[in-house]
C-alpha positions in Angstrom: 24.7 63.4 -23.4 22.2 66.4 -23.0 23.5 67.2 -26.4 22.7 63.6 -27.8 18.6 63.9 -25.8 17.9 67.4 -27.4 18.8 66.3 -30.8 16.6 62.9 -29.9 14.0 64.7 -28.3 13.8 67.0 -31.8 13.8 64.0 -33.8 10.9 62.3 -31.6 8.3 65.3 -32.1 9.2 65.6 -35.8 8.5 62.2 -36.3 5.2 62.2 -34.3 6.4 59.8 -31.4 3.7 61.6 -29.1 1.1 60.2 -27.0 -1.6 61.1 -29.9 0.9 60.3 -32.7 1.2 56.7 -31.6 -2.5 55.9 -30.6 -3.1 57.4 -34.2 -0.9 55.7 -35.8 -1.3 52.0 -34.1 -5.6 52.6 -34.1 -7.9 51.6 -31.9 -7.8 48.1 -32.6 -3.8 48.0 -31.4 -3.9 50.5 -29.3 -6.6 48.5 -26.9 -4.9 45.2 -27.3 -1.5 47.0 -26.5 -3.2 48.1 -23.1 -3.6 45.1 -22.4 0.3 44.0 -22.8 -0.7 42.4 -25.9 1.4 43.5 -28.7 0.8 41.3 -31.9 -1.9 44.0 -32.8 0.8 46.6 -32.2 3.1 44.8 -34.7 1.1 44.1 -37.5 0.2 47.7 -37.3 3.7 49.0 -37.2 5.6 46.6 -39.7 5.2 48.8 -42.8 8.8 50.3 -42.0 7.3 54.1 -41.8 9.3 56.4 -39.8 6.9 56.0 -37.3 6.2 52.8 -36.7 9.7 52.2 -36.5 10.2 54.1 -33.7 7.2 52.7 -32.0 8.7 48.9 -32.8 11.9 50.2 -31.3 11.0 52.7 -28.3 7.3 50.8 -26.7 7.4 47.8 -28.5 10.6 46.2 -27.4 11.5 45.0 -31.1 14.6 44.8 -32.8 14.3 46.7 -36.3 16.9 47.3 -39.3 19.6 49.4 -39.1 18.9 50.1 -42.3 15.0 51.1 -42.3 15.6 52.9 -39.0 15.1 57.2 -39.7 17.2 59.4 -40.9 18.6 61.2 -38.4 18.3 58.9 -35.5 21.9 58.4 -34.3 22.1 55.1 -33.6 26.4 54.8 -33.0 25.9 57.5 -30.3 23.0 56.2 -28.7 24.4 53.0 -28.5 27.8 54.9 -27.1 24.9 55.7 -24.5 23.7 52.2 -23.5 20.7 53.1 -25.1 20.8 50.6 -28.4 22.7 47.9 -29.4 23.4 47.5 -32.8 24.6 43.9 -34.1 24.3 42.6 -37.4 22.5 45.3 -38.8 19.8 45.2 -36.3 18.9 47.9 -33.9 17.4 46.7 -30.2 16.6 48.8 -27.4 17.7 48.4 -23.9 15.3 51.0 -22.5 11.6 51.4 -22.5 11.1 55.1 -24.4 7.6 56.4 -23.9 5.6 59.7 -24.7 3.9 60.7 -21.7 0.6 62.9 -21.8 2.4 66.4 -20.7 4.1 66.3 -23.9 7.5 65.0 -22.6 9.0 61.6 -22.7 9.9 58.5 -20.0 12.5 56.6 -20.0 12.5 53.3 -17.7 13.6 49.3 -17.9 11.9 47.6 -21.1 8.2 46.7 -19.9 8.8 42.3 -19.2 6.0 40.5 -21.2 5.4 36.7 -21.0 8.0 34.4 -22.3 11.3 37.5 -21.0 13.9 36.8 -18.8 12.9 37.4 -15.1 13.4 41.2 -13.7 16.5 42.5 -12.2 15.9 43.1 -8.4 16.9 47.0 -9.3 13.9 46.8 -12.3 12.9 50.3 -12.8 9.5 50.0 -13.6 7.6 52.7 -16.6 4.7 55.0 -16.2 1.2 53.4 -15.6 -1.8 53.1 -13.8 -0.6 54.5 -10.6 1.8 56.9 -11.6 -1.2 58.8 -13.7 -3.2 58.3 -10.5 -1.1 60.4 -8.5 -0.7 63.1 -10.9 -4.3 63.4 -11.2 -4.6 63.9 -7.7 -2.0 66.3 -7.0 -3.2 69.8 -6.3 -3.0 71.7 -9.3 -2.2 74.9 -7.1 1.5 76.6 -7.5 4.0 76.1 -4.9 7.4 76.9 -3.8 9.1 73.6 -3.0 8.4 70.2 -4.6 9.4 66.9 -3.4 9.0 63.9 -5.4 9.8 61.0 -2.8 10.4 57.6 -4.6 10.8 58.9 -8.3 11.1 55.8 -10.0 11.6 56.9 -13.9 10.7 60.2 -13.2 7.2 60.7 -14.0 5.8 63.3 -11.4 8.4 65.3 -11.9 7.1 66.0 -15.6 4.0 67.0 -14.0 5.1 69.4 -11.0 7.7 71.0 -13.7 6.1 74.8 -14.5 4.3 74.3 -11.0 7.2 74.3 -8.4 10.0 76.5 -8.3 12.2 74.0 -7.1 12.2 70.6 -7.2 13.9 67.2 -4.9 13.2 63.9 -6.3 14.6 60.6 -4.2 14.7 57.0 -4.9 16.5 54.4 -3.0 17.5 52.5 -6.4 20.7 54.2 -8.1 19.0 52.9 -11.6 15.7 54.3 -11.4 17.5 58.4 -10.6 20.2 57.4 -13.7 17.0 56.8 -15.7 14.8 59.5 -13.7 17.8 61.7 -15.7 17.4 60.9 -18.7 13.6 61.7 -18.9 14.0 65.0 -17.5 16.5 65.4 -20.1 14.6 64.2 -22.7 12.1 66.2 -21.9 14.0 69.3 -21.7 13.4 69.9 -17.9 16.2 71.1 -15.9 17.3 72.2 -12.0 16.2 69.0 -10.7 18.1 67.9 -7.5 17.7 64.3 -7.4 19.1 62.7 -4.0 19.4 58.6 -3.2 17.6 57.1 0.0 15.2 55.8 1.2 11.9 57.3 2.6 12.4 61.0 3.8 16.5 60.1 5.0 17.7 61.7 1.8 15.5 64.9 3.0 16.2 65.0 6.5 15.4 68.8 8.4 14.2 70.1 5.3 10.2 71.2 4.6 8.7 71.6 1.3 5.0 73.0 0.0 4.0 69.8 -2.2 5.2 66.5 -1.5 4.0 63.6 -3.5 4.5 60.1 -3.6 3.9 56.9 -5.6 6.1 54.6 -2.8 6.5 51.1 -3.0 4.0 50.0 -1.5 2.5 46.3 -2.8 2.6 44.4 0.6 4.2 41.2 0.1 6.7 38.7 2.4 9.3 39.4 1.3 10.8 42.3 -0.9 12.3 40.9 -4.0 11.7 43.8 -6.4 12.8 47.7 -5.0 10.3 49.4 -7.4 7.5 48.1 -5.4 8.3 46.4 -2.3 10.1 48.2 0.2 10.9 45.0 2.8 9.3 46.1 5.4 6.3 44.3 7.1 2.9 44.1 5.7 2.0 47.9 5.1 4.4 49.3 7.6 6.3 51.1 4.9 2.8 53.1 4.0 1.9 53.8 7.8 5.6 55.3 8.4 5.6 57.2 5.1 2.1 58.9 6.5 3.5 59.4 10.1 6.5 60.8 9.1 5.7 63.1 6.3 3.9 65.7 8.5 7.7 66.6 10.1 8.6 67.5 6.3 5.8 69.9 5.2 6.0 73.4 5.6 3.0 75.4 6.9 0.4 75.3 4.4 1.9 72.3 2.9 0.0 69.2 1.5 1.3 65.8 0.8 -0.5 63.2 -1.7 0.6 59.4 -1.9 -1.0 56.4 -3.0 -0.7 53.5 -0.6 -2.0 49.8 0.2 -3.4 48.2 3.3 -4.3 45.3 5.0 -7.7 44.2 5.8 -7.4 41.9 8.6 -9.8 39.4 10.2 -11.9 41.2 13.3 -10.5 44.7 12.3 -12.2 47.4 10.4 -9.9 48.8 7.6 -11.1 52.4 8.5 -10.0 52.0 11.9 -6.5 51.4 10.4 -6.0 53.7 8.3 -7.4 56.3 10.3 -4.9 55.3 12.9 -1.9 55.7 10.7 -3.8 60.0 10.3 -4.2 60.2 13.9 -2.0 62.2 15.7 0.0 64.0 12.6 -1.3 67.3 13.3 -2.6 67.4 10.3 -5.8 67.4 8.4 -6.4 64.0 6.9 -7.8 62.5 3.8 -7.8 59.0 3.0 -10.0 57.3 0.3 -9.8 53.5 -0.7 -10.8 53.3 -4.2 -10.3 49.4 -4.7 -10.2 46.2 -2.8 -9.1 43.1 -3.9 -9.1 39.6 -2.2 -5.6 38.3 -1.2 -5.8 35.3 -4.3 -6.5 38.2 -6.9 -3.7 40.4 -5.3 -1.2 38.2 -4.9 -2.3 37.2 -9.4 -1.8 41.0 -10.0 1.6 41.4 -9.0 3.1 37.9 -10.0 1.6 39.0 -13.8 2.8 42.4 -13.4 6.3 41.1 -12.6 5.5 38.2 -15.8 6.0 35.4 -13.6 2.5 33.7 -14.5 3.5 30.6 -16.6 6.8 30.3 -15.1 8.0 27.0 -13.0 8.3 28.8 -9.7 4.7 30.6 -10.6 2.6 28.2 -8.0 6.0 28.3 -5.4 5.2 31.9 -5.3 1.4 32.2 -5.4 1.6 29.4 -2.6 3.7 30.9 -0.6 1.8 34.5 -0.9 -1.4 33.2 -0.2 -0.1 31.2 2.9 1.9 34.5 4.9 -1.5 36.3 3.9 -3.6 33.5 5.9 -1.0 33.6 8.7 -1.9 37.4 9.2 -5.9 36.7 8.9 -5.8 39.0 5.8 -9.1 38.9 4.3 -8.6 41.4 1.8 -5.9 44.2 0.6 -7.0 48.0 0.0 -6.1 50.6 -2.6 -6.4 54.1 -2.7 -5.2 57.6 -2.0 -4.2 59.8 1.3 -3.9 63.5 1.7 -1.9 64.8 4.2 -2.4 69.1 4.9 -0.5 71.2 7.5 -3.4 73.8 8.0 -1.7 74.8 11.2 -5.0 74.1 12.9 -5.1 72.8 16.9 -7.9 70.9 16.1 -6.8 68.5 12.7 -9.9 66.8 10.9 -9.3 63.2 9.5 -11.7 61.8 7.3 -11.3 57.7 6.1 -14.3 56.6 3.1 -14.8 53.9 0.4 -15.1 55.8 -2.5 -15.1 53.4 -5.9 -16.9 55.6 -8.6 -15.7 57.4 -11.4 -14.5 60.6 -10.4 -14.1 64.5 -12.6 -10.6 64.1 -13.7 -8.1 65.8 -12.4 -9.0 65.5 -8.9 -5.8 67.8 -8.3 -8.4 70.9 -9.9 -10.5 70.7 -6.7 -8.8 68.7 -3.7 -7.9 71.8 -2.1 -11.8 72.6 -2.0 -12.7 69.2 -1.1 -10.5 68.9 2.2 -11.9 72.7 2.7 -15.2 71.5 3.2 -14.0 68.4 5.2 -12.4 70.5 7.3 -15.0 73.3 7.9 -18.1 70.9 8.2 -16.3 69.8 11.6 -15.2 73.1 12.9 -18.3 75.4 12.5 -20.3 75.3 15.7 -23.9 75.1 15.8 -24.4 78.8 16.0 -22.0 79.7 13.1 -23.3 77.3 11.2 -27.3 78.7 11.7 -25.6 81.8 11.2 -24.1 81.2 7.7 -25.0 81.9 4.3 -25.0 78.9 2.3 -25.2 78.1 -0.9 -25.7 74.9 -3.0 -22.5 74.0 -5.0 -22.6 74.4 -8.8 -23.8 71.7 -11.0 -25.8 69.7 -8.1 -29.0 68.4 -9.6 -31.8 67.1 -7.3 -34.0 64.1 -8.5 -37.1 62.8 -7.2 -39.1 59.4 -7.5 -42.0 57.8 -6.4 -45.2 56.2 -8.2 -47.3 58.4 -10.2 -49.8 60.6 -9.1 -48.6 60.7 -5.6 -48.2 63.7 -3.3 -45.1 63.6 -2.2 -41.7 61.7 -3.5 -40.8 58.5 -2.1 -37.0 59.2 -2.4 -35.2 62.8 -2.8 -31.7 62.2 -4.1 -28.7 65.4 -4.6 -26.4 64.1 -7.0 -23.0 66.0 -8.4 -22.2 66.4 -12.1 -18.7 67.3 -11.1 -15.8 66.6 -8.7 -16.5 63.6 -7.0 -20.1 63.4 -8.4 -21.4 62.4 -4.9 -24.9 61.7 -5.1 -27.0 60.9 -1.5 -30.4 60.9 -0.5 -31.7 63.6 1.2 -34.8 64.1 3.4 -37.9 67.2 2.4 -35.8 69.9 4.5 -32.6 69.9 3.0 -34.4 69.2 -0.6 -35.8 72.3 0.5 -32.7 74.2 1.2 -30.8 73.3 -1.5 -33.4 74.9 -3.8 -33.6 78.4 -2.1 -29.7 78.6 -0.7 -28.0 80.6 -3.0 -25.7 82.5 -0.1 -28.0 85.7 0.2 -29.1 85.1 3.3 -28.3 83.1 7.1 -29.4 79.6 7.2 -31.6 80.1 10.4 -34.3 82.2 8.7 -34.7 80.2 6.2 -35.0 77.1 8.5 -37.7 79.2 10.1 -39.8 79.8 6.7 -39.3 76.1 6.1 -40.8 75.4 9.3 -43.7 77.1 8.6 -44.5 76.0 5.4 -44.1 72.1 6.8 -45.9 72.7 10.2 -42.7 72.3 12.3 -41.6 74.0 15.2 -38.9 76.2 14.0 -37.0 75.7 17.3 -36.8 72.4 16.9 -35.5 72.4 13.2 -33.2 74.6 14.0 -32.0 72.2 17.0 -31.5 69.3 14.4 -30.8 71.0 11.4 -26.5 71.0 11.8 -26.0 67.4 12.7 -28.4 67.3 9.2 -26.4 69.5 7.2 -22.4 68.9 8.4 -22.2 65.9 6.0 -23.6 67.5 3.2 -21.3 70.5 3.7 -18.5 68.2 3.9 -19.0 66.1 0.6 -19.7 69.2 -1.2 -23.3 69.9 -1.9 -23.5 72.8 0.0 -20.9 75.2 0.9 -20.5 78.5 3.1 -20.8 81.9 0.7 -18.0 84.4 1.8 -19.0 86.8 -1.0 
């Protein structure tokens, strides 16, 4: 079989079956419509029976081609040995969804269901998308010893922690989804993987690791009819476990990013929640919900992404949805990230925000920097903090408004041209600061020639200036100089 993916995988680059190849070759027009699931563009674009755009019919787009027109060198009687193709009156179909994926390897998963296909096995292993590149953007970038991969599905983080981790575990509970997490790491020439079957951390039990990272099933439902994203536990129980128990599998120093879902429920606020699930870990604690969506356009999300708009038990479902979702006073269902670090600290920080703007990509290049400033924001005292040399963090700009001709600005606003390109207004002081901190010289004299200048009393600046400058420390417009 390896044999059989290497001479595939050969075959695949020569031909140009590559994340740019294929946007290329479809153009813009197709390439947009077959974001959204629509393929018609995709197939005009591909019919021309170029090596190509056979592949693509074949591999993304699910269609059957001609045995005959199909390229040379594509070895269709030992693929379909593999389960791979069928091949039936001169016509080739695939049984697997074969996708480039943007670190150059490849994914193989269940054929992506459209409108109008059968319904999805329960074991559907489900392809690379939104989330899945989510979580890979967020993971540190940073080189560790031990990886784990917990709920691989098809396989997709491990193509991104391969070259980073000197070893890595990757679970699933589904049998399928680690046959098919094989073949891509195959495919994609990456070997040493130990791939285990459980569910959760079981399959990992007593054993630590530097990285872990999860994509977990984690759309909250009443039931769990599909294993790639519901794990059949109640509401987001699965998520609020998966946080509590991951600090007992991190080594010291170790981080752990997931994506998870939770319930907003009537009378409670979401933060509190969340932050619950982070308290008492031990570890420093990240959490930001990026999206919210009401229960009606959750529940419309998940029956399209499983194609079961348009079917007859489409309003049986939706109905049913809706009502467990009233039962539990849900008001509305949250989306975002977590960050789990074992800093080995006695006193963990946890910080829980609504965070919806377009971030620097990947967020993996400065997380490590981010929960660093979370984290020492909280445990400077007053006194360290006067005696610190700050500086203002590169590519902050300051912007001022206010009608023309006047004195003074009406607003003051720091805003970030990288990372997570935070802006916030700011009051005449800190504008102050940030324009002469460089991280030359201790924050308390420079709080003292800002006092004089503005006609305050330096002792009382200096009295108010920490509870002042904590939050900007910990979003990242300022940050303490060591050099």
């Amino acid at each position: 079989m390896n044999d059989l993916l290497d001479r595939l995988r050969e075959l695949l680059l020569d031909t140009g079956y590559t994340i740019d190849g294929v946007r290329e070759r479809l153009g813009d027009v197709a390439a947009t419509a077959l974001s959204r699931e629509e393929t018609v563009p995709a197939l005009r674009a591909t019919g021309q029976g170029d090596p190509l755009g056979t592949l693509i019919r074949l591999w993304w787009l699910g269609a059957p081609v001609e045995a005959r027109g199909a390229p040379a060198g594509l070895p269709l009687e030992e693929l379909a040995a593999a389960g791979l193709v069928t091949v039936e009156g001169g016509r080739v179909a695939s049984t697997v969804h074969l996708q480039p994926w943007e670190t150059g390897g490849y994914l193989v998963s269940d054929r992506k269901v459209r409108p109008g296909d059968p319904a999805l096995r329960p074991d559907h292993v489900v392809g690379a998308g939104g989330a899945s590149a989510n979580l890979a953007q967020l993971a540190s970038r940073r080189p560790v010893g031990r990886a784990l991969d917990l709920g691989t599905g098809c396989g997709v983080q491990v193509l991104h922690l391969n070259g980073r981790a000197e070893e890595i575990t990757a679970t699933d509970v589904n049998p399928r989804a680690l046959e098919l997490a094989r073949l891509s790491w195959a495919l994609s020439g990456i070997t040493g993987v130990e791939a285990r079957r459980g569910s959760m951390f079981d399959p990992v039990e007593g054993e630590r690791f530097d990285l872990v990272v999860s994509n977990p099933p984690f759309v909250i439902s009443p039931a769990g009819r599909f294993t790639y994203r519901e794990s059949g536990l109640s509401a987001d129980d699965f998520c609020r476990d998966l946080v509590r128990r991951a600090p007992g599998h991190l080594a010291p120093g170790g981080t752990c990013h997931l994506l998870a879902n939770w319930l907003h429920v009537d009378g409670e606020d979401w933060r509190d929640r969340v932050g619950g699930w982070l308290a008492g870990t031990g570890c420093d604690g990240w959490a930001v919900q990026r999206d919210v969506q009401d229960p009606a356009e959750y529940v419309e999300l998940w029956l399209r992404d499983a194609a079961e708009q348009g079917t007859p038990r489409y309003r049986e479902l939706y109905d049913d949805w809706l009502g467990w979702f009233e039962s539990e006073n849900v008001t509305g269902i949250g989306f975002g990230w977590i960050t789990l670090h074992d800093s080995g600290s006695l006193d963990p920080v946890v910080r829980v925000e609504e965070y919806g703007l377009p971030v620097e990509l990947p967020v993996g290049g400065y997380v490590d920097e981010v929960l660093g400033a979370i984290t020492t924001a909280h445990r400077l005292t007053d006194a360290q903090l006067l005696g610190a040399r700050l500086a203002v963090a590169e590519g902050v700009l300051e912007e001022r408004t206010g009608p023309p001709g006047a004195e003074d600005p009406a607003r003051i606003v720091l805003r970030q041209t990288g990372g997570l390109r935070r802006s916030t207004r700011v009051g005449t002081v800190e504008a102050a600061l940030a324009g002469v901190c460089d991280g030359d010289y201790p924050l308390a004299p420079l709080l003292d020639a800002i006092a004089e200048l503005i006609g305050e009393d330096p002792d009382d600046l200096r009295a108010k200036a920490p509870a002042v400058l904590r939050p900007l420390i910990a979003e990242g417009f300022f940050h303490i100089s060591t050099g």
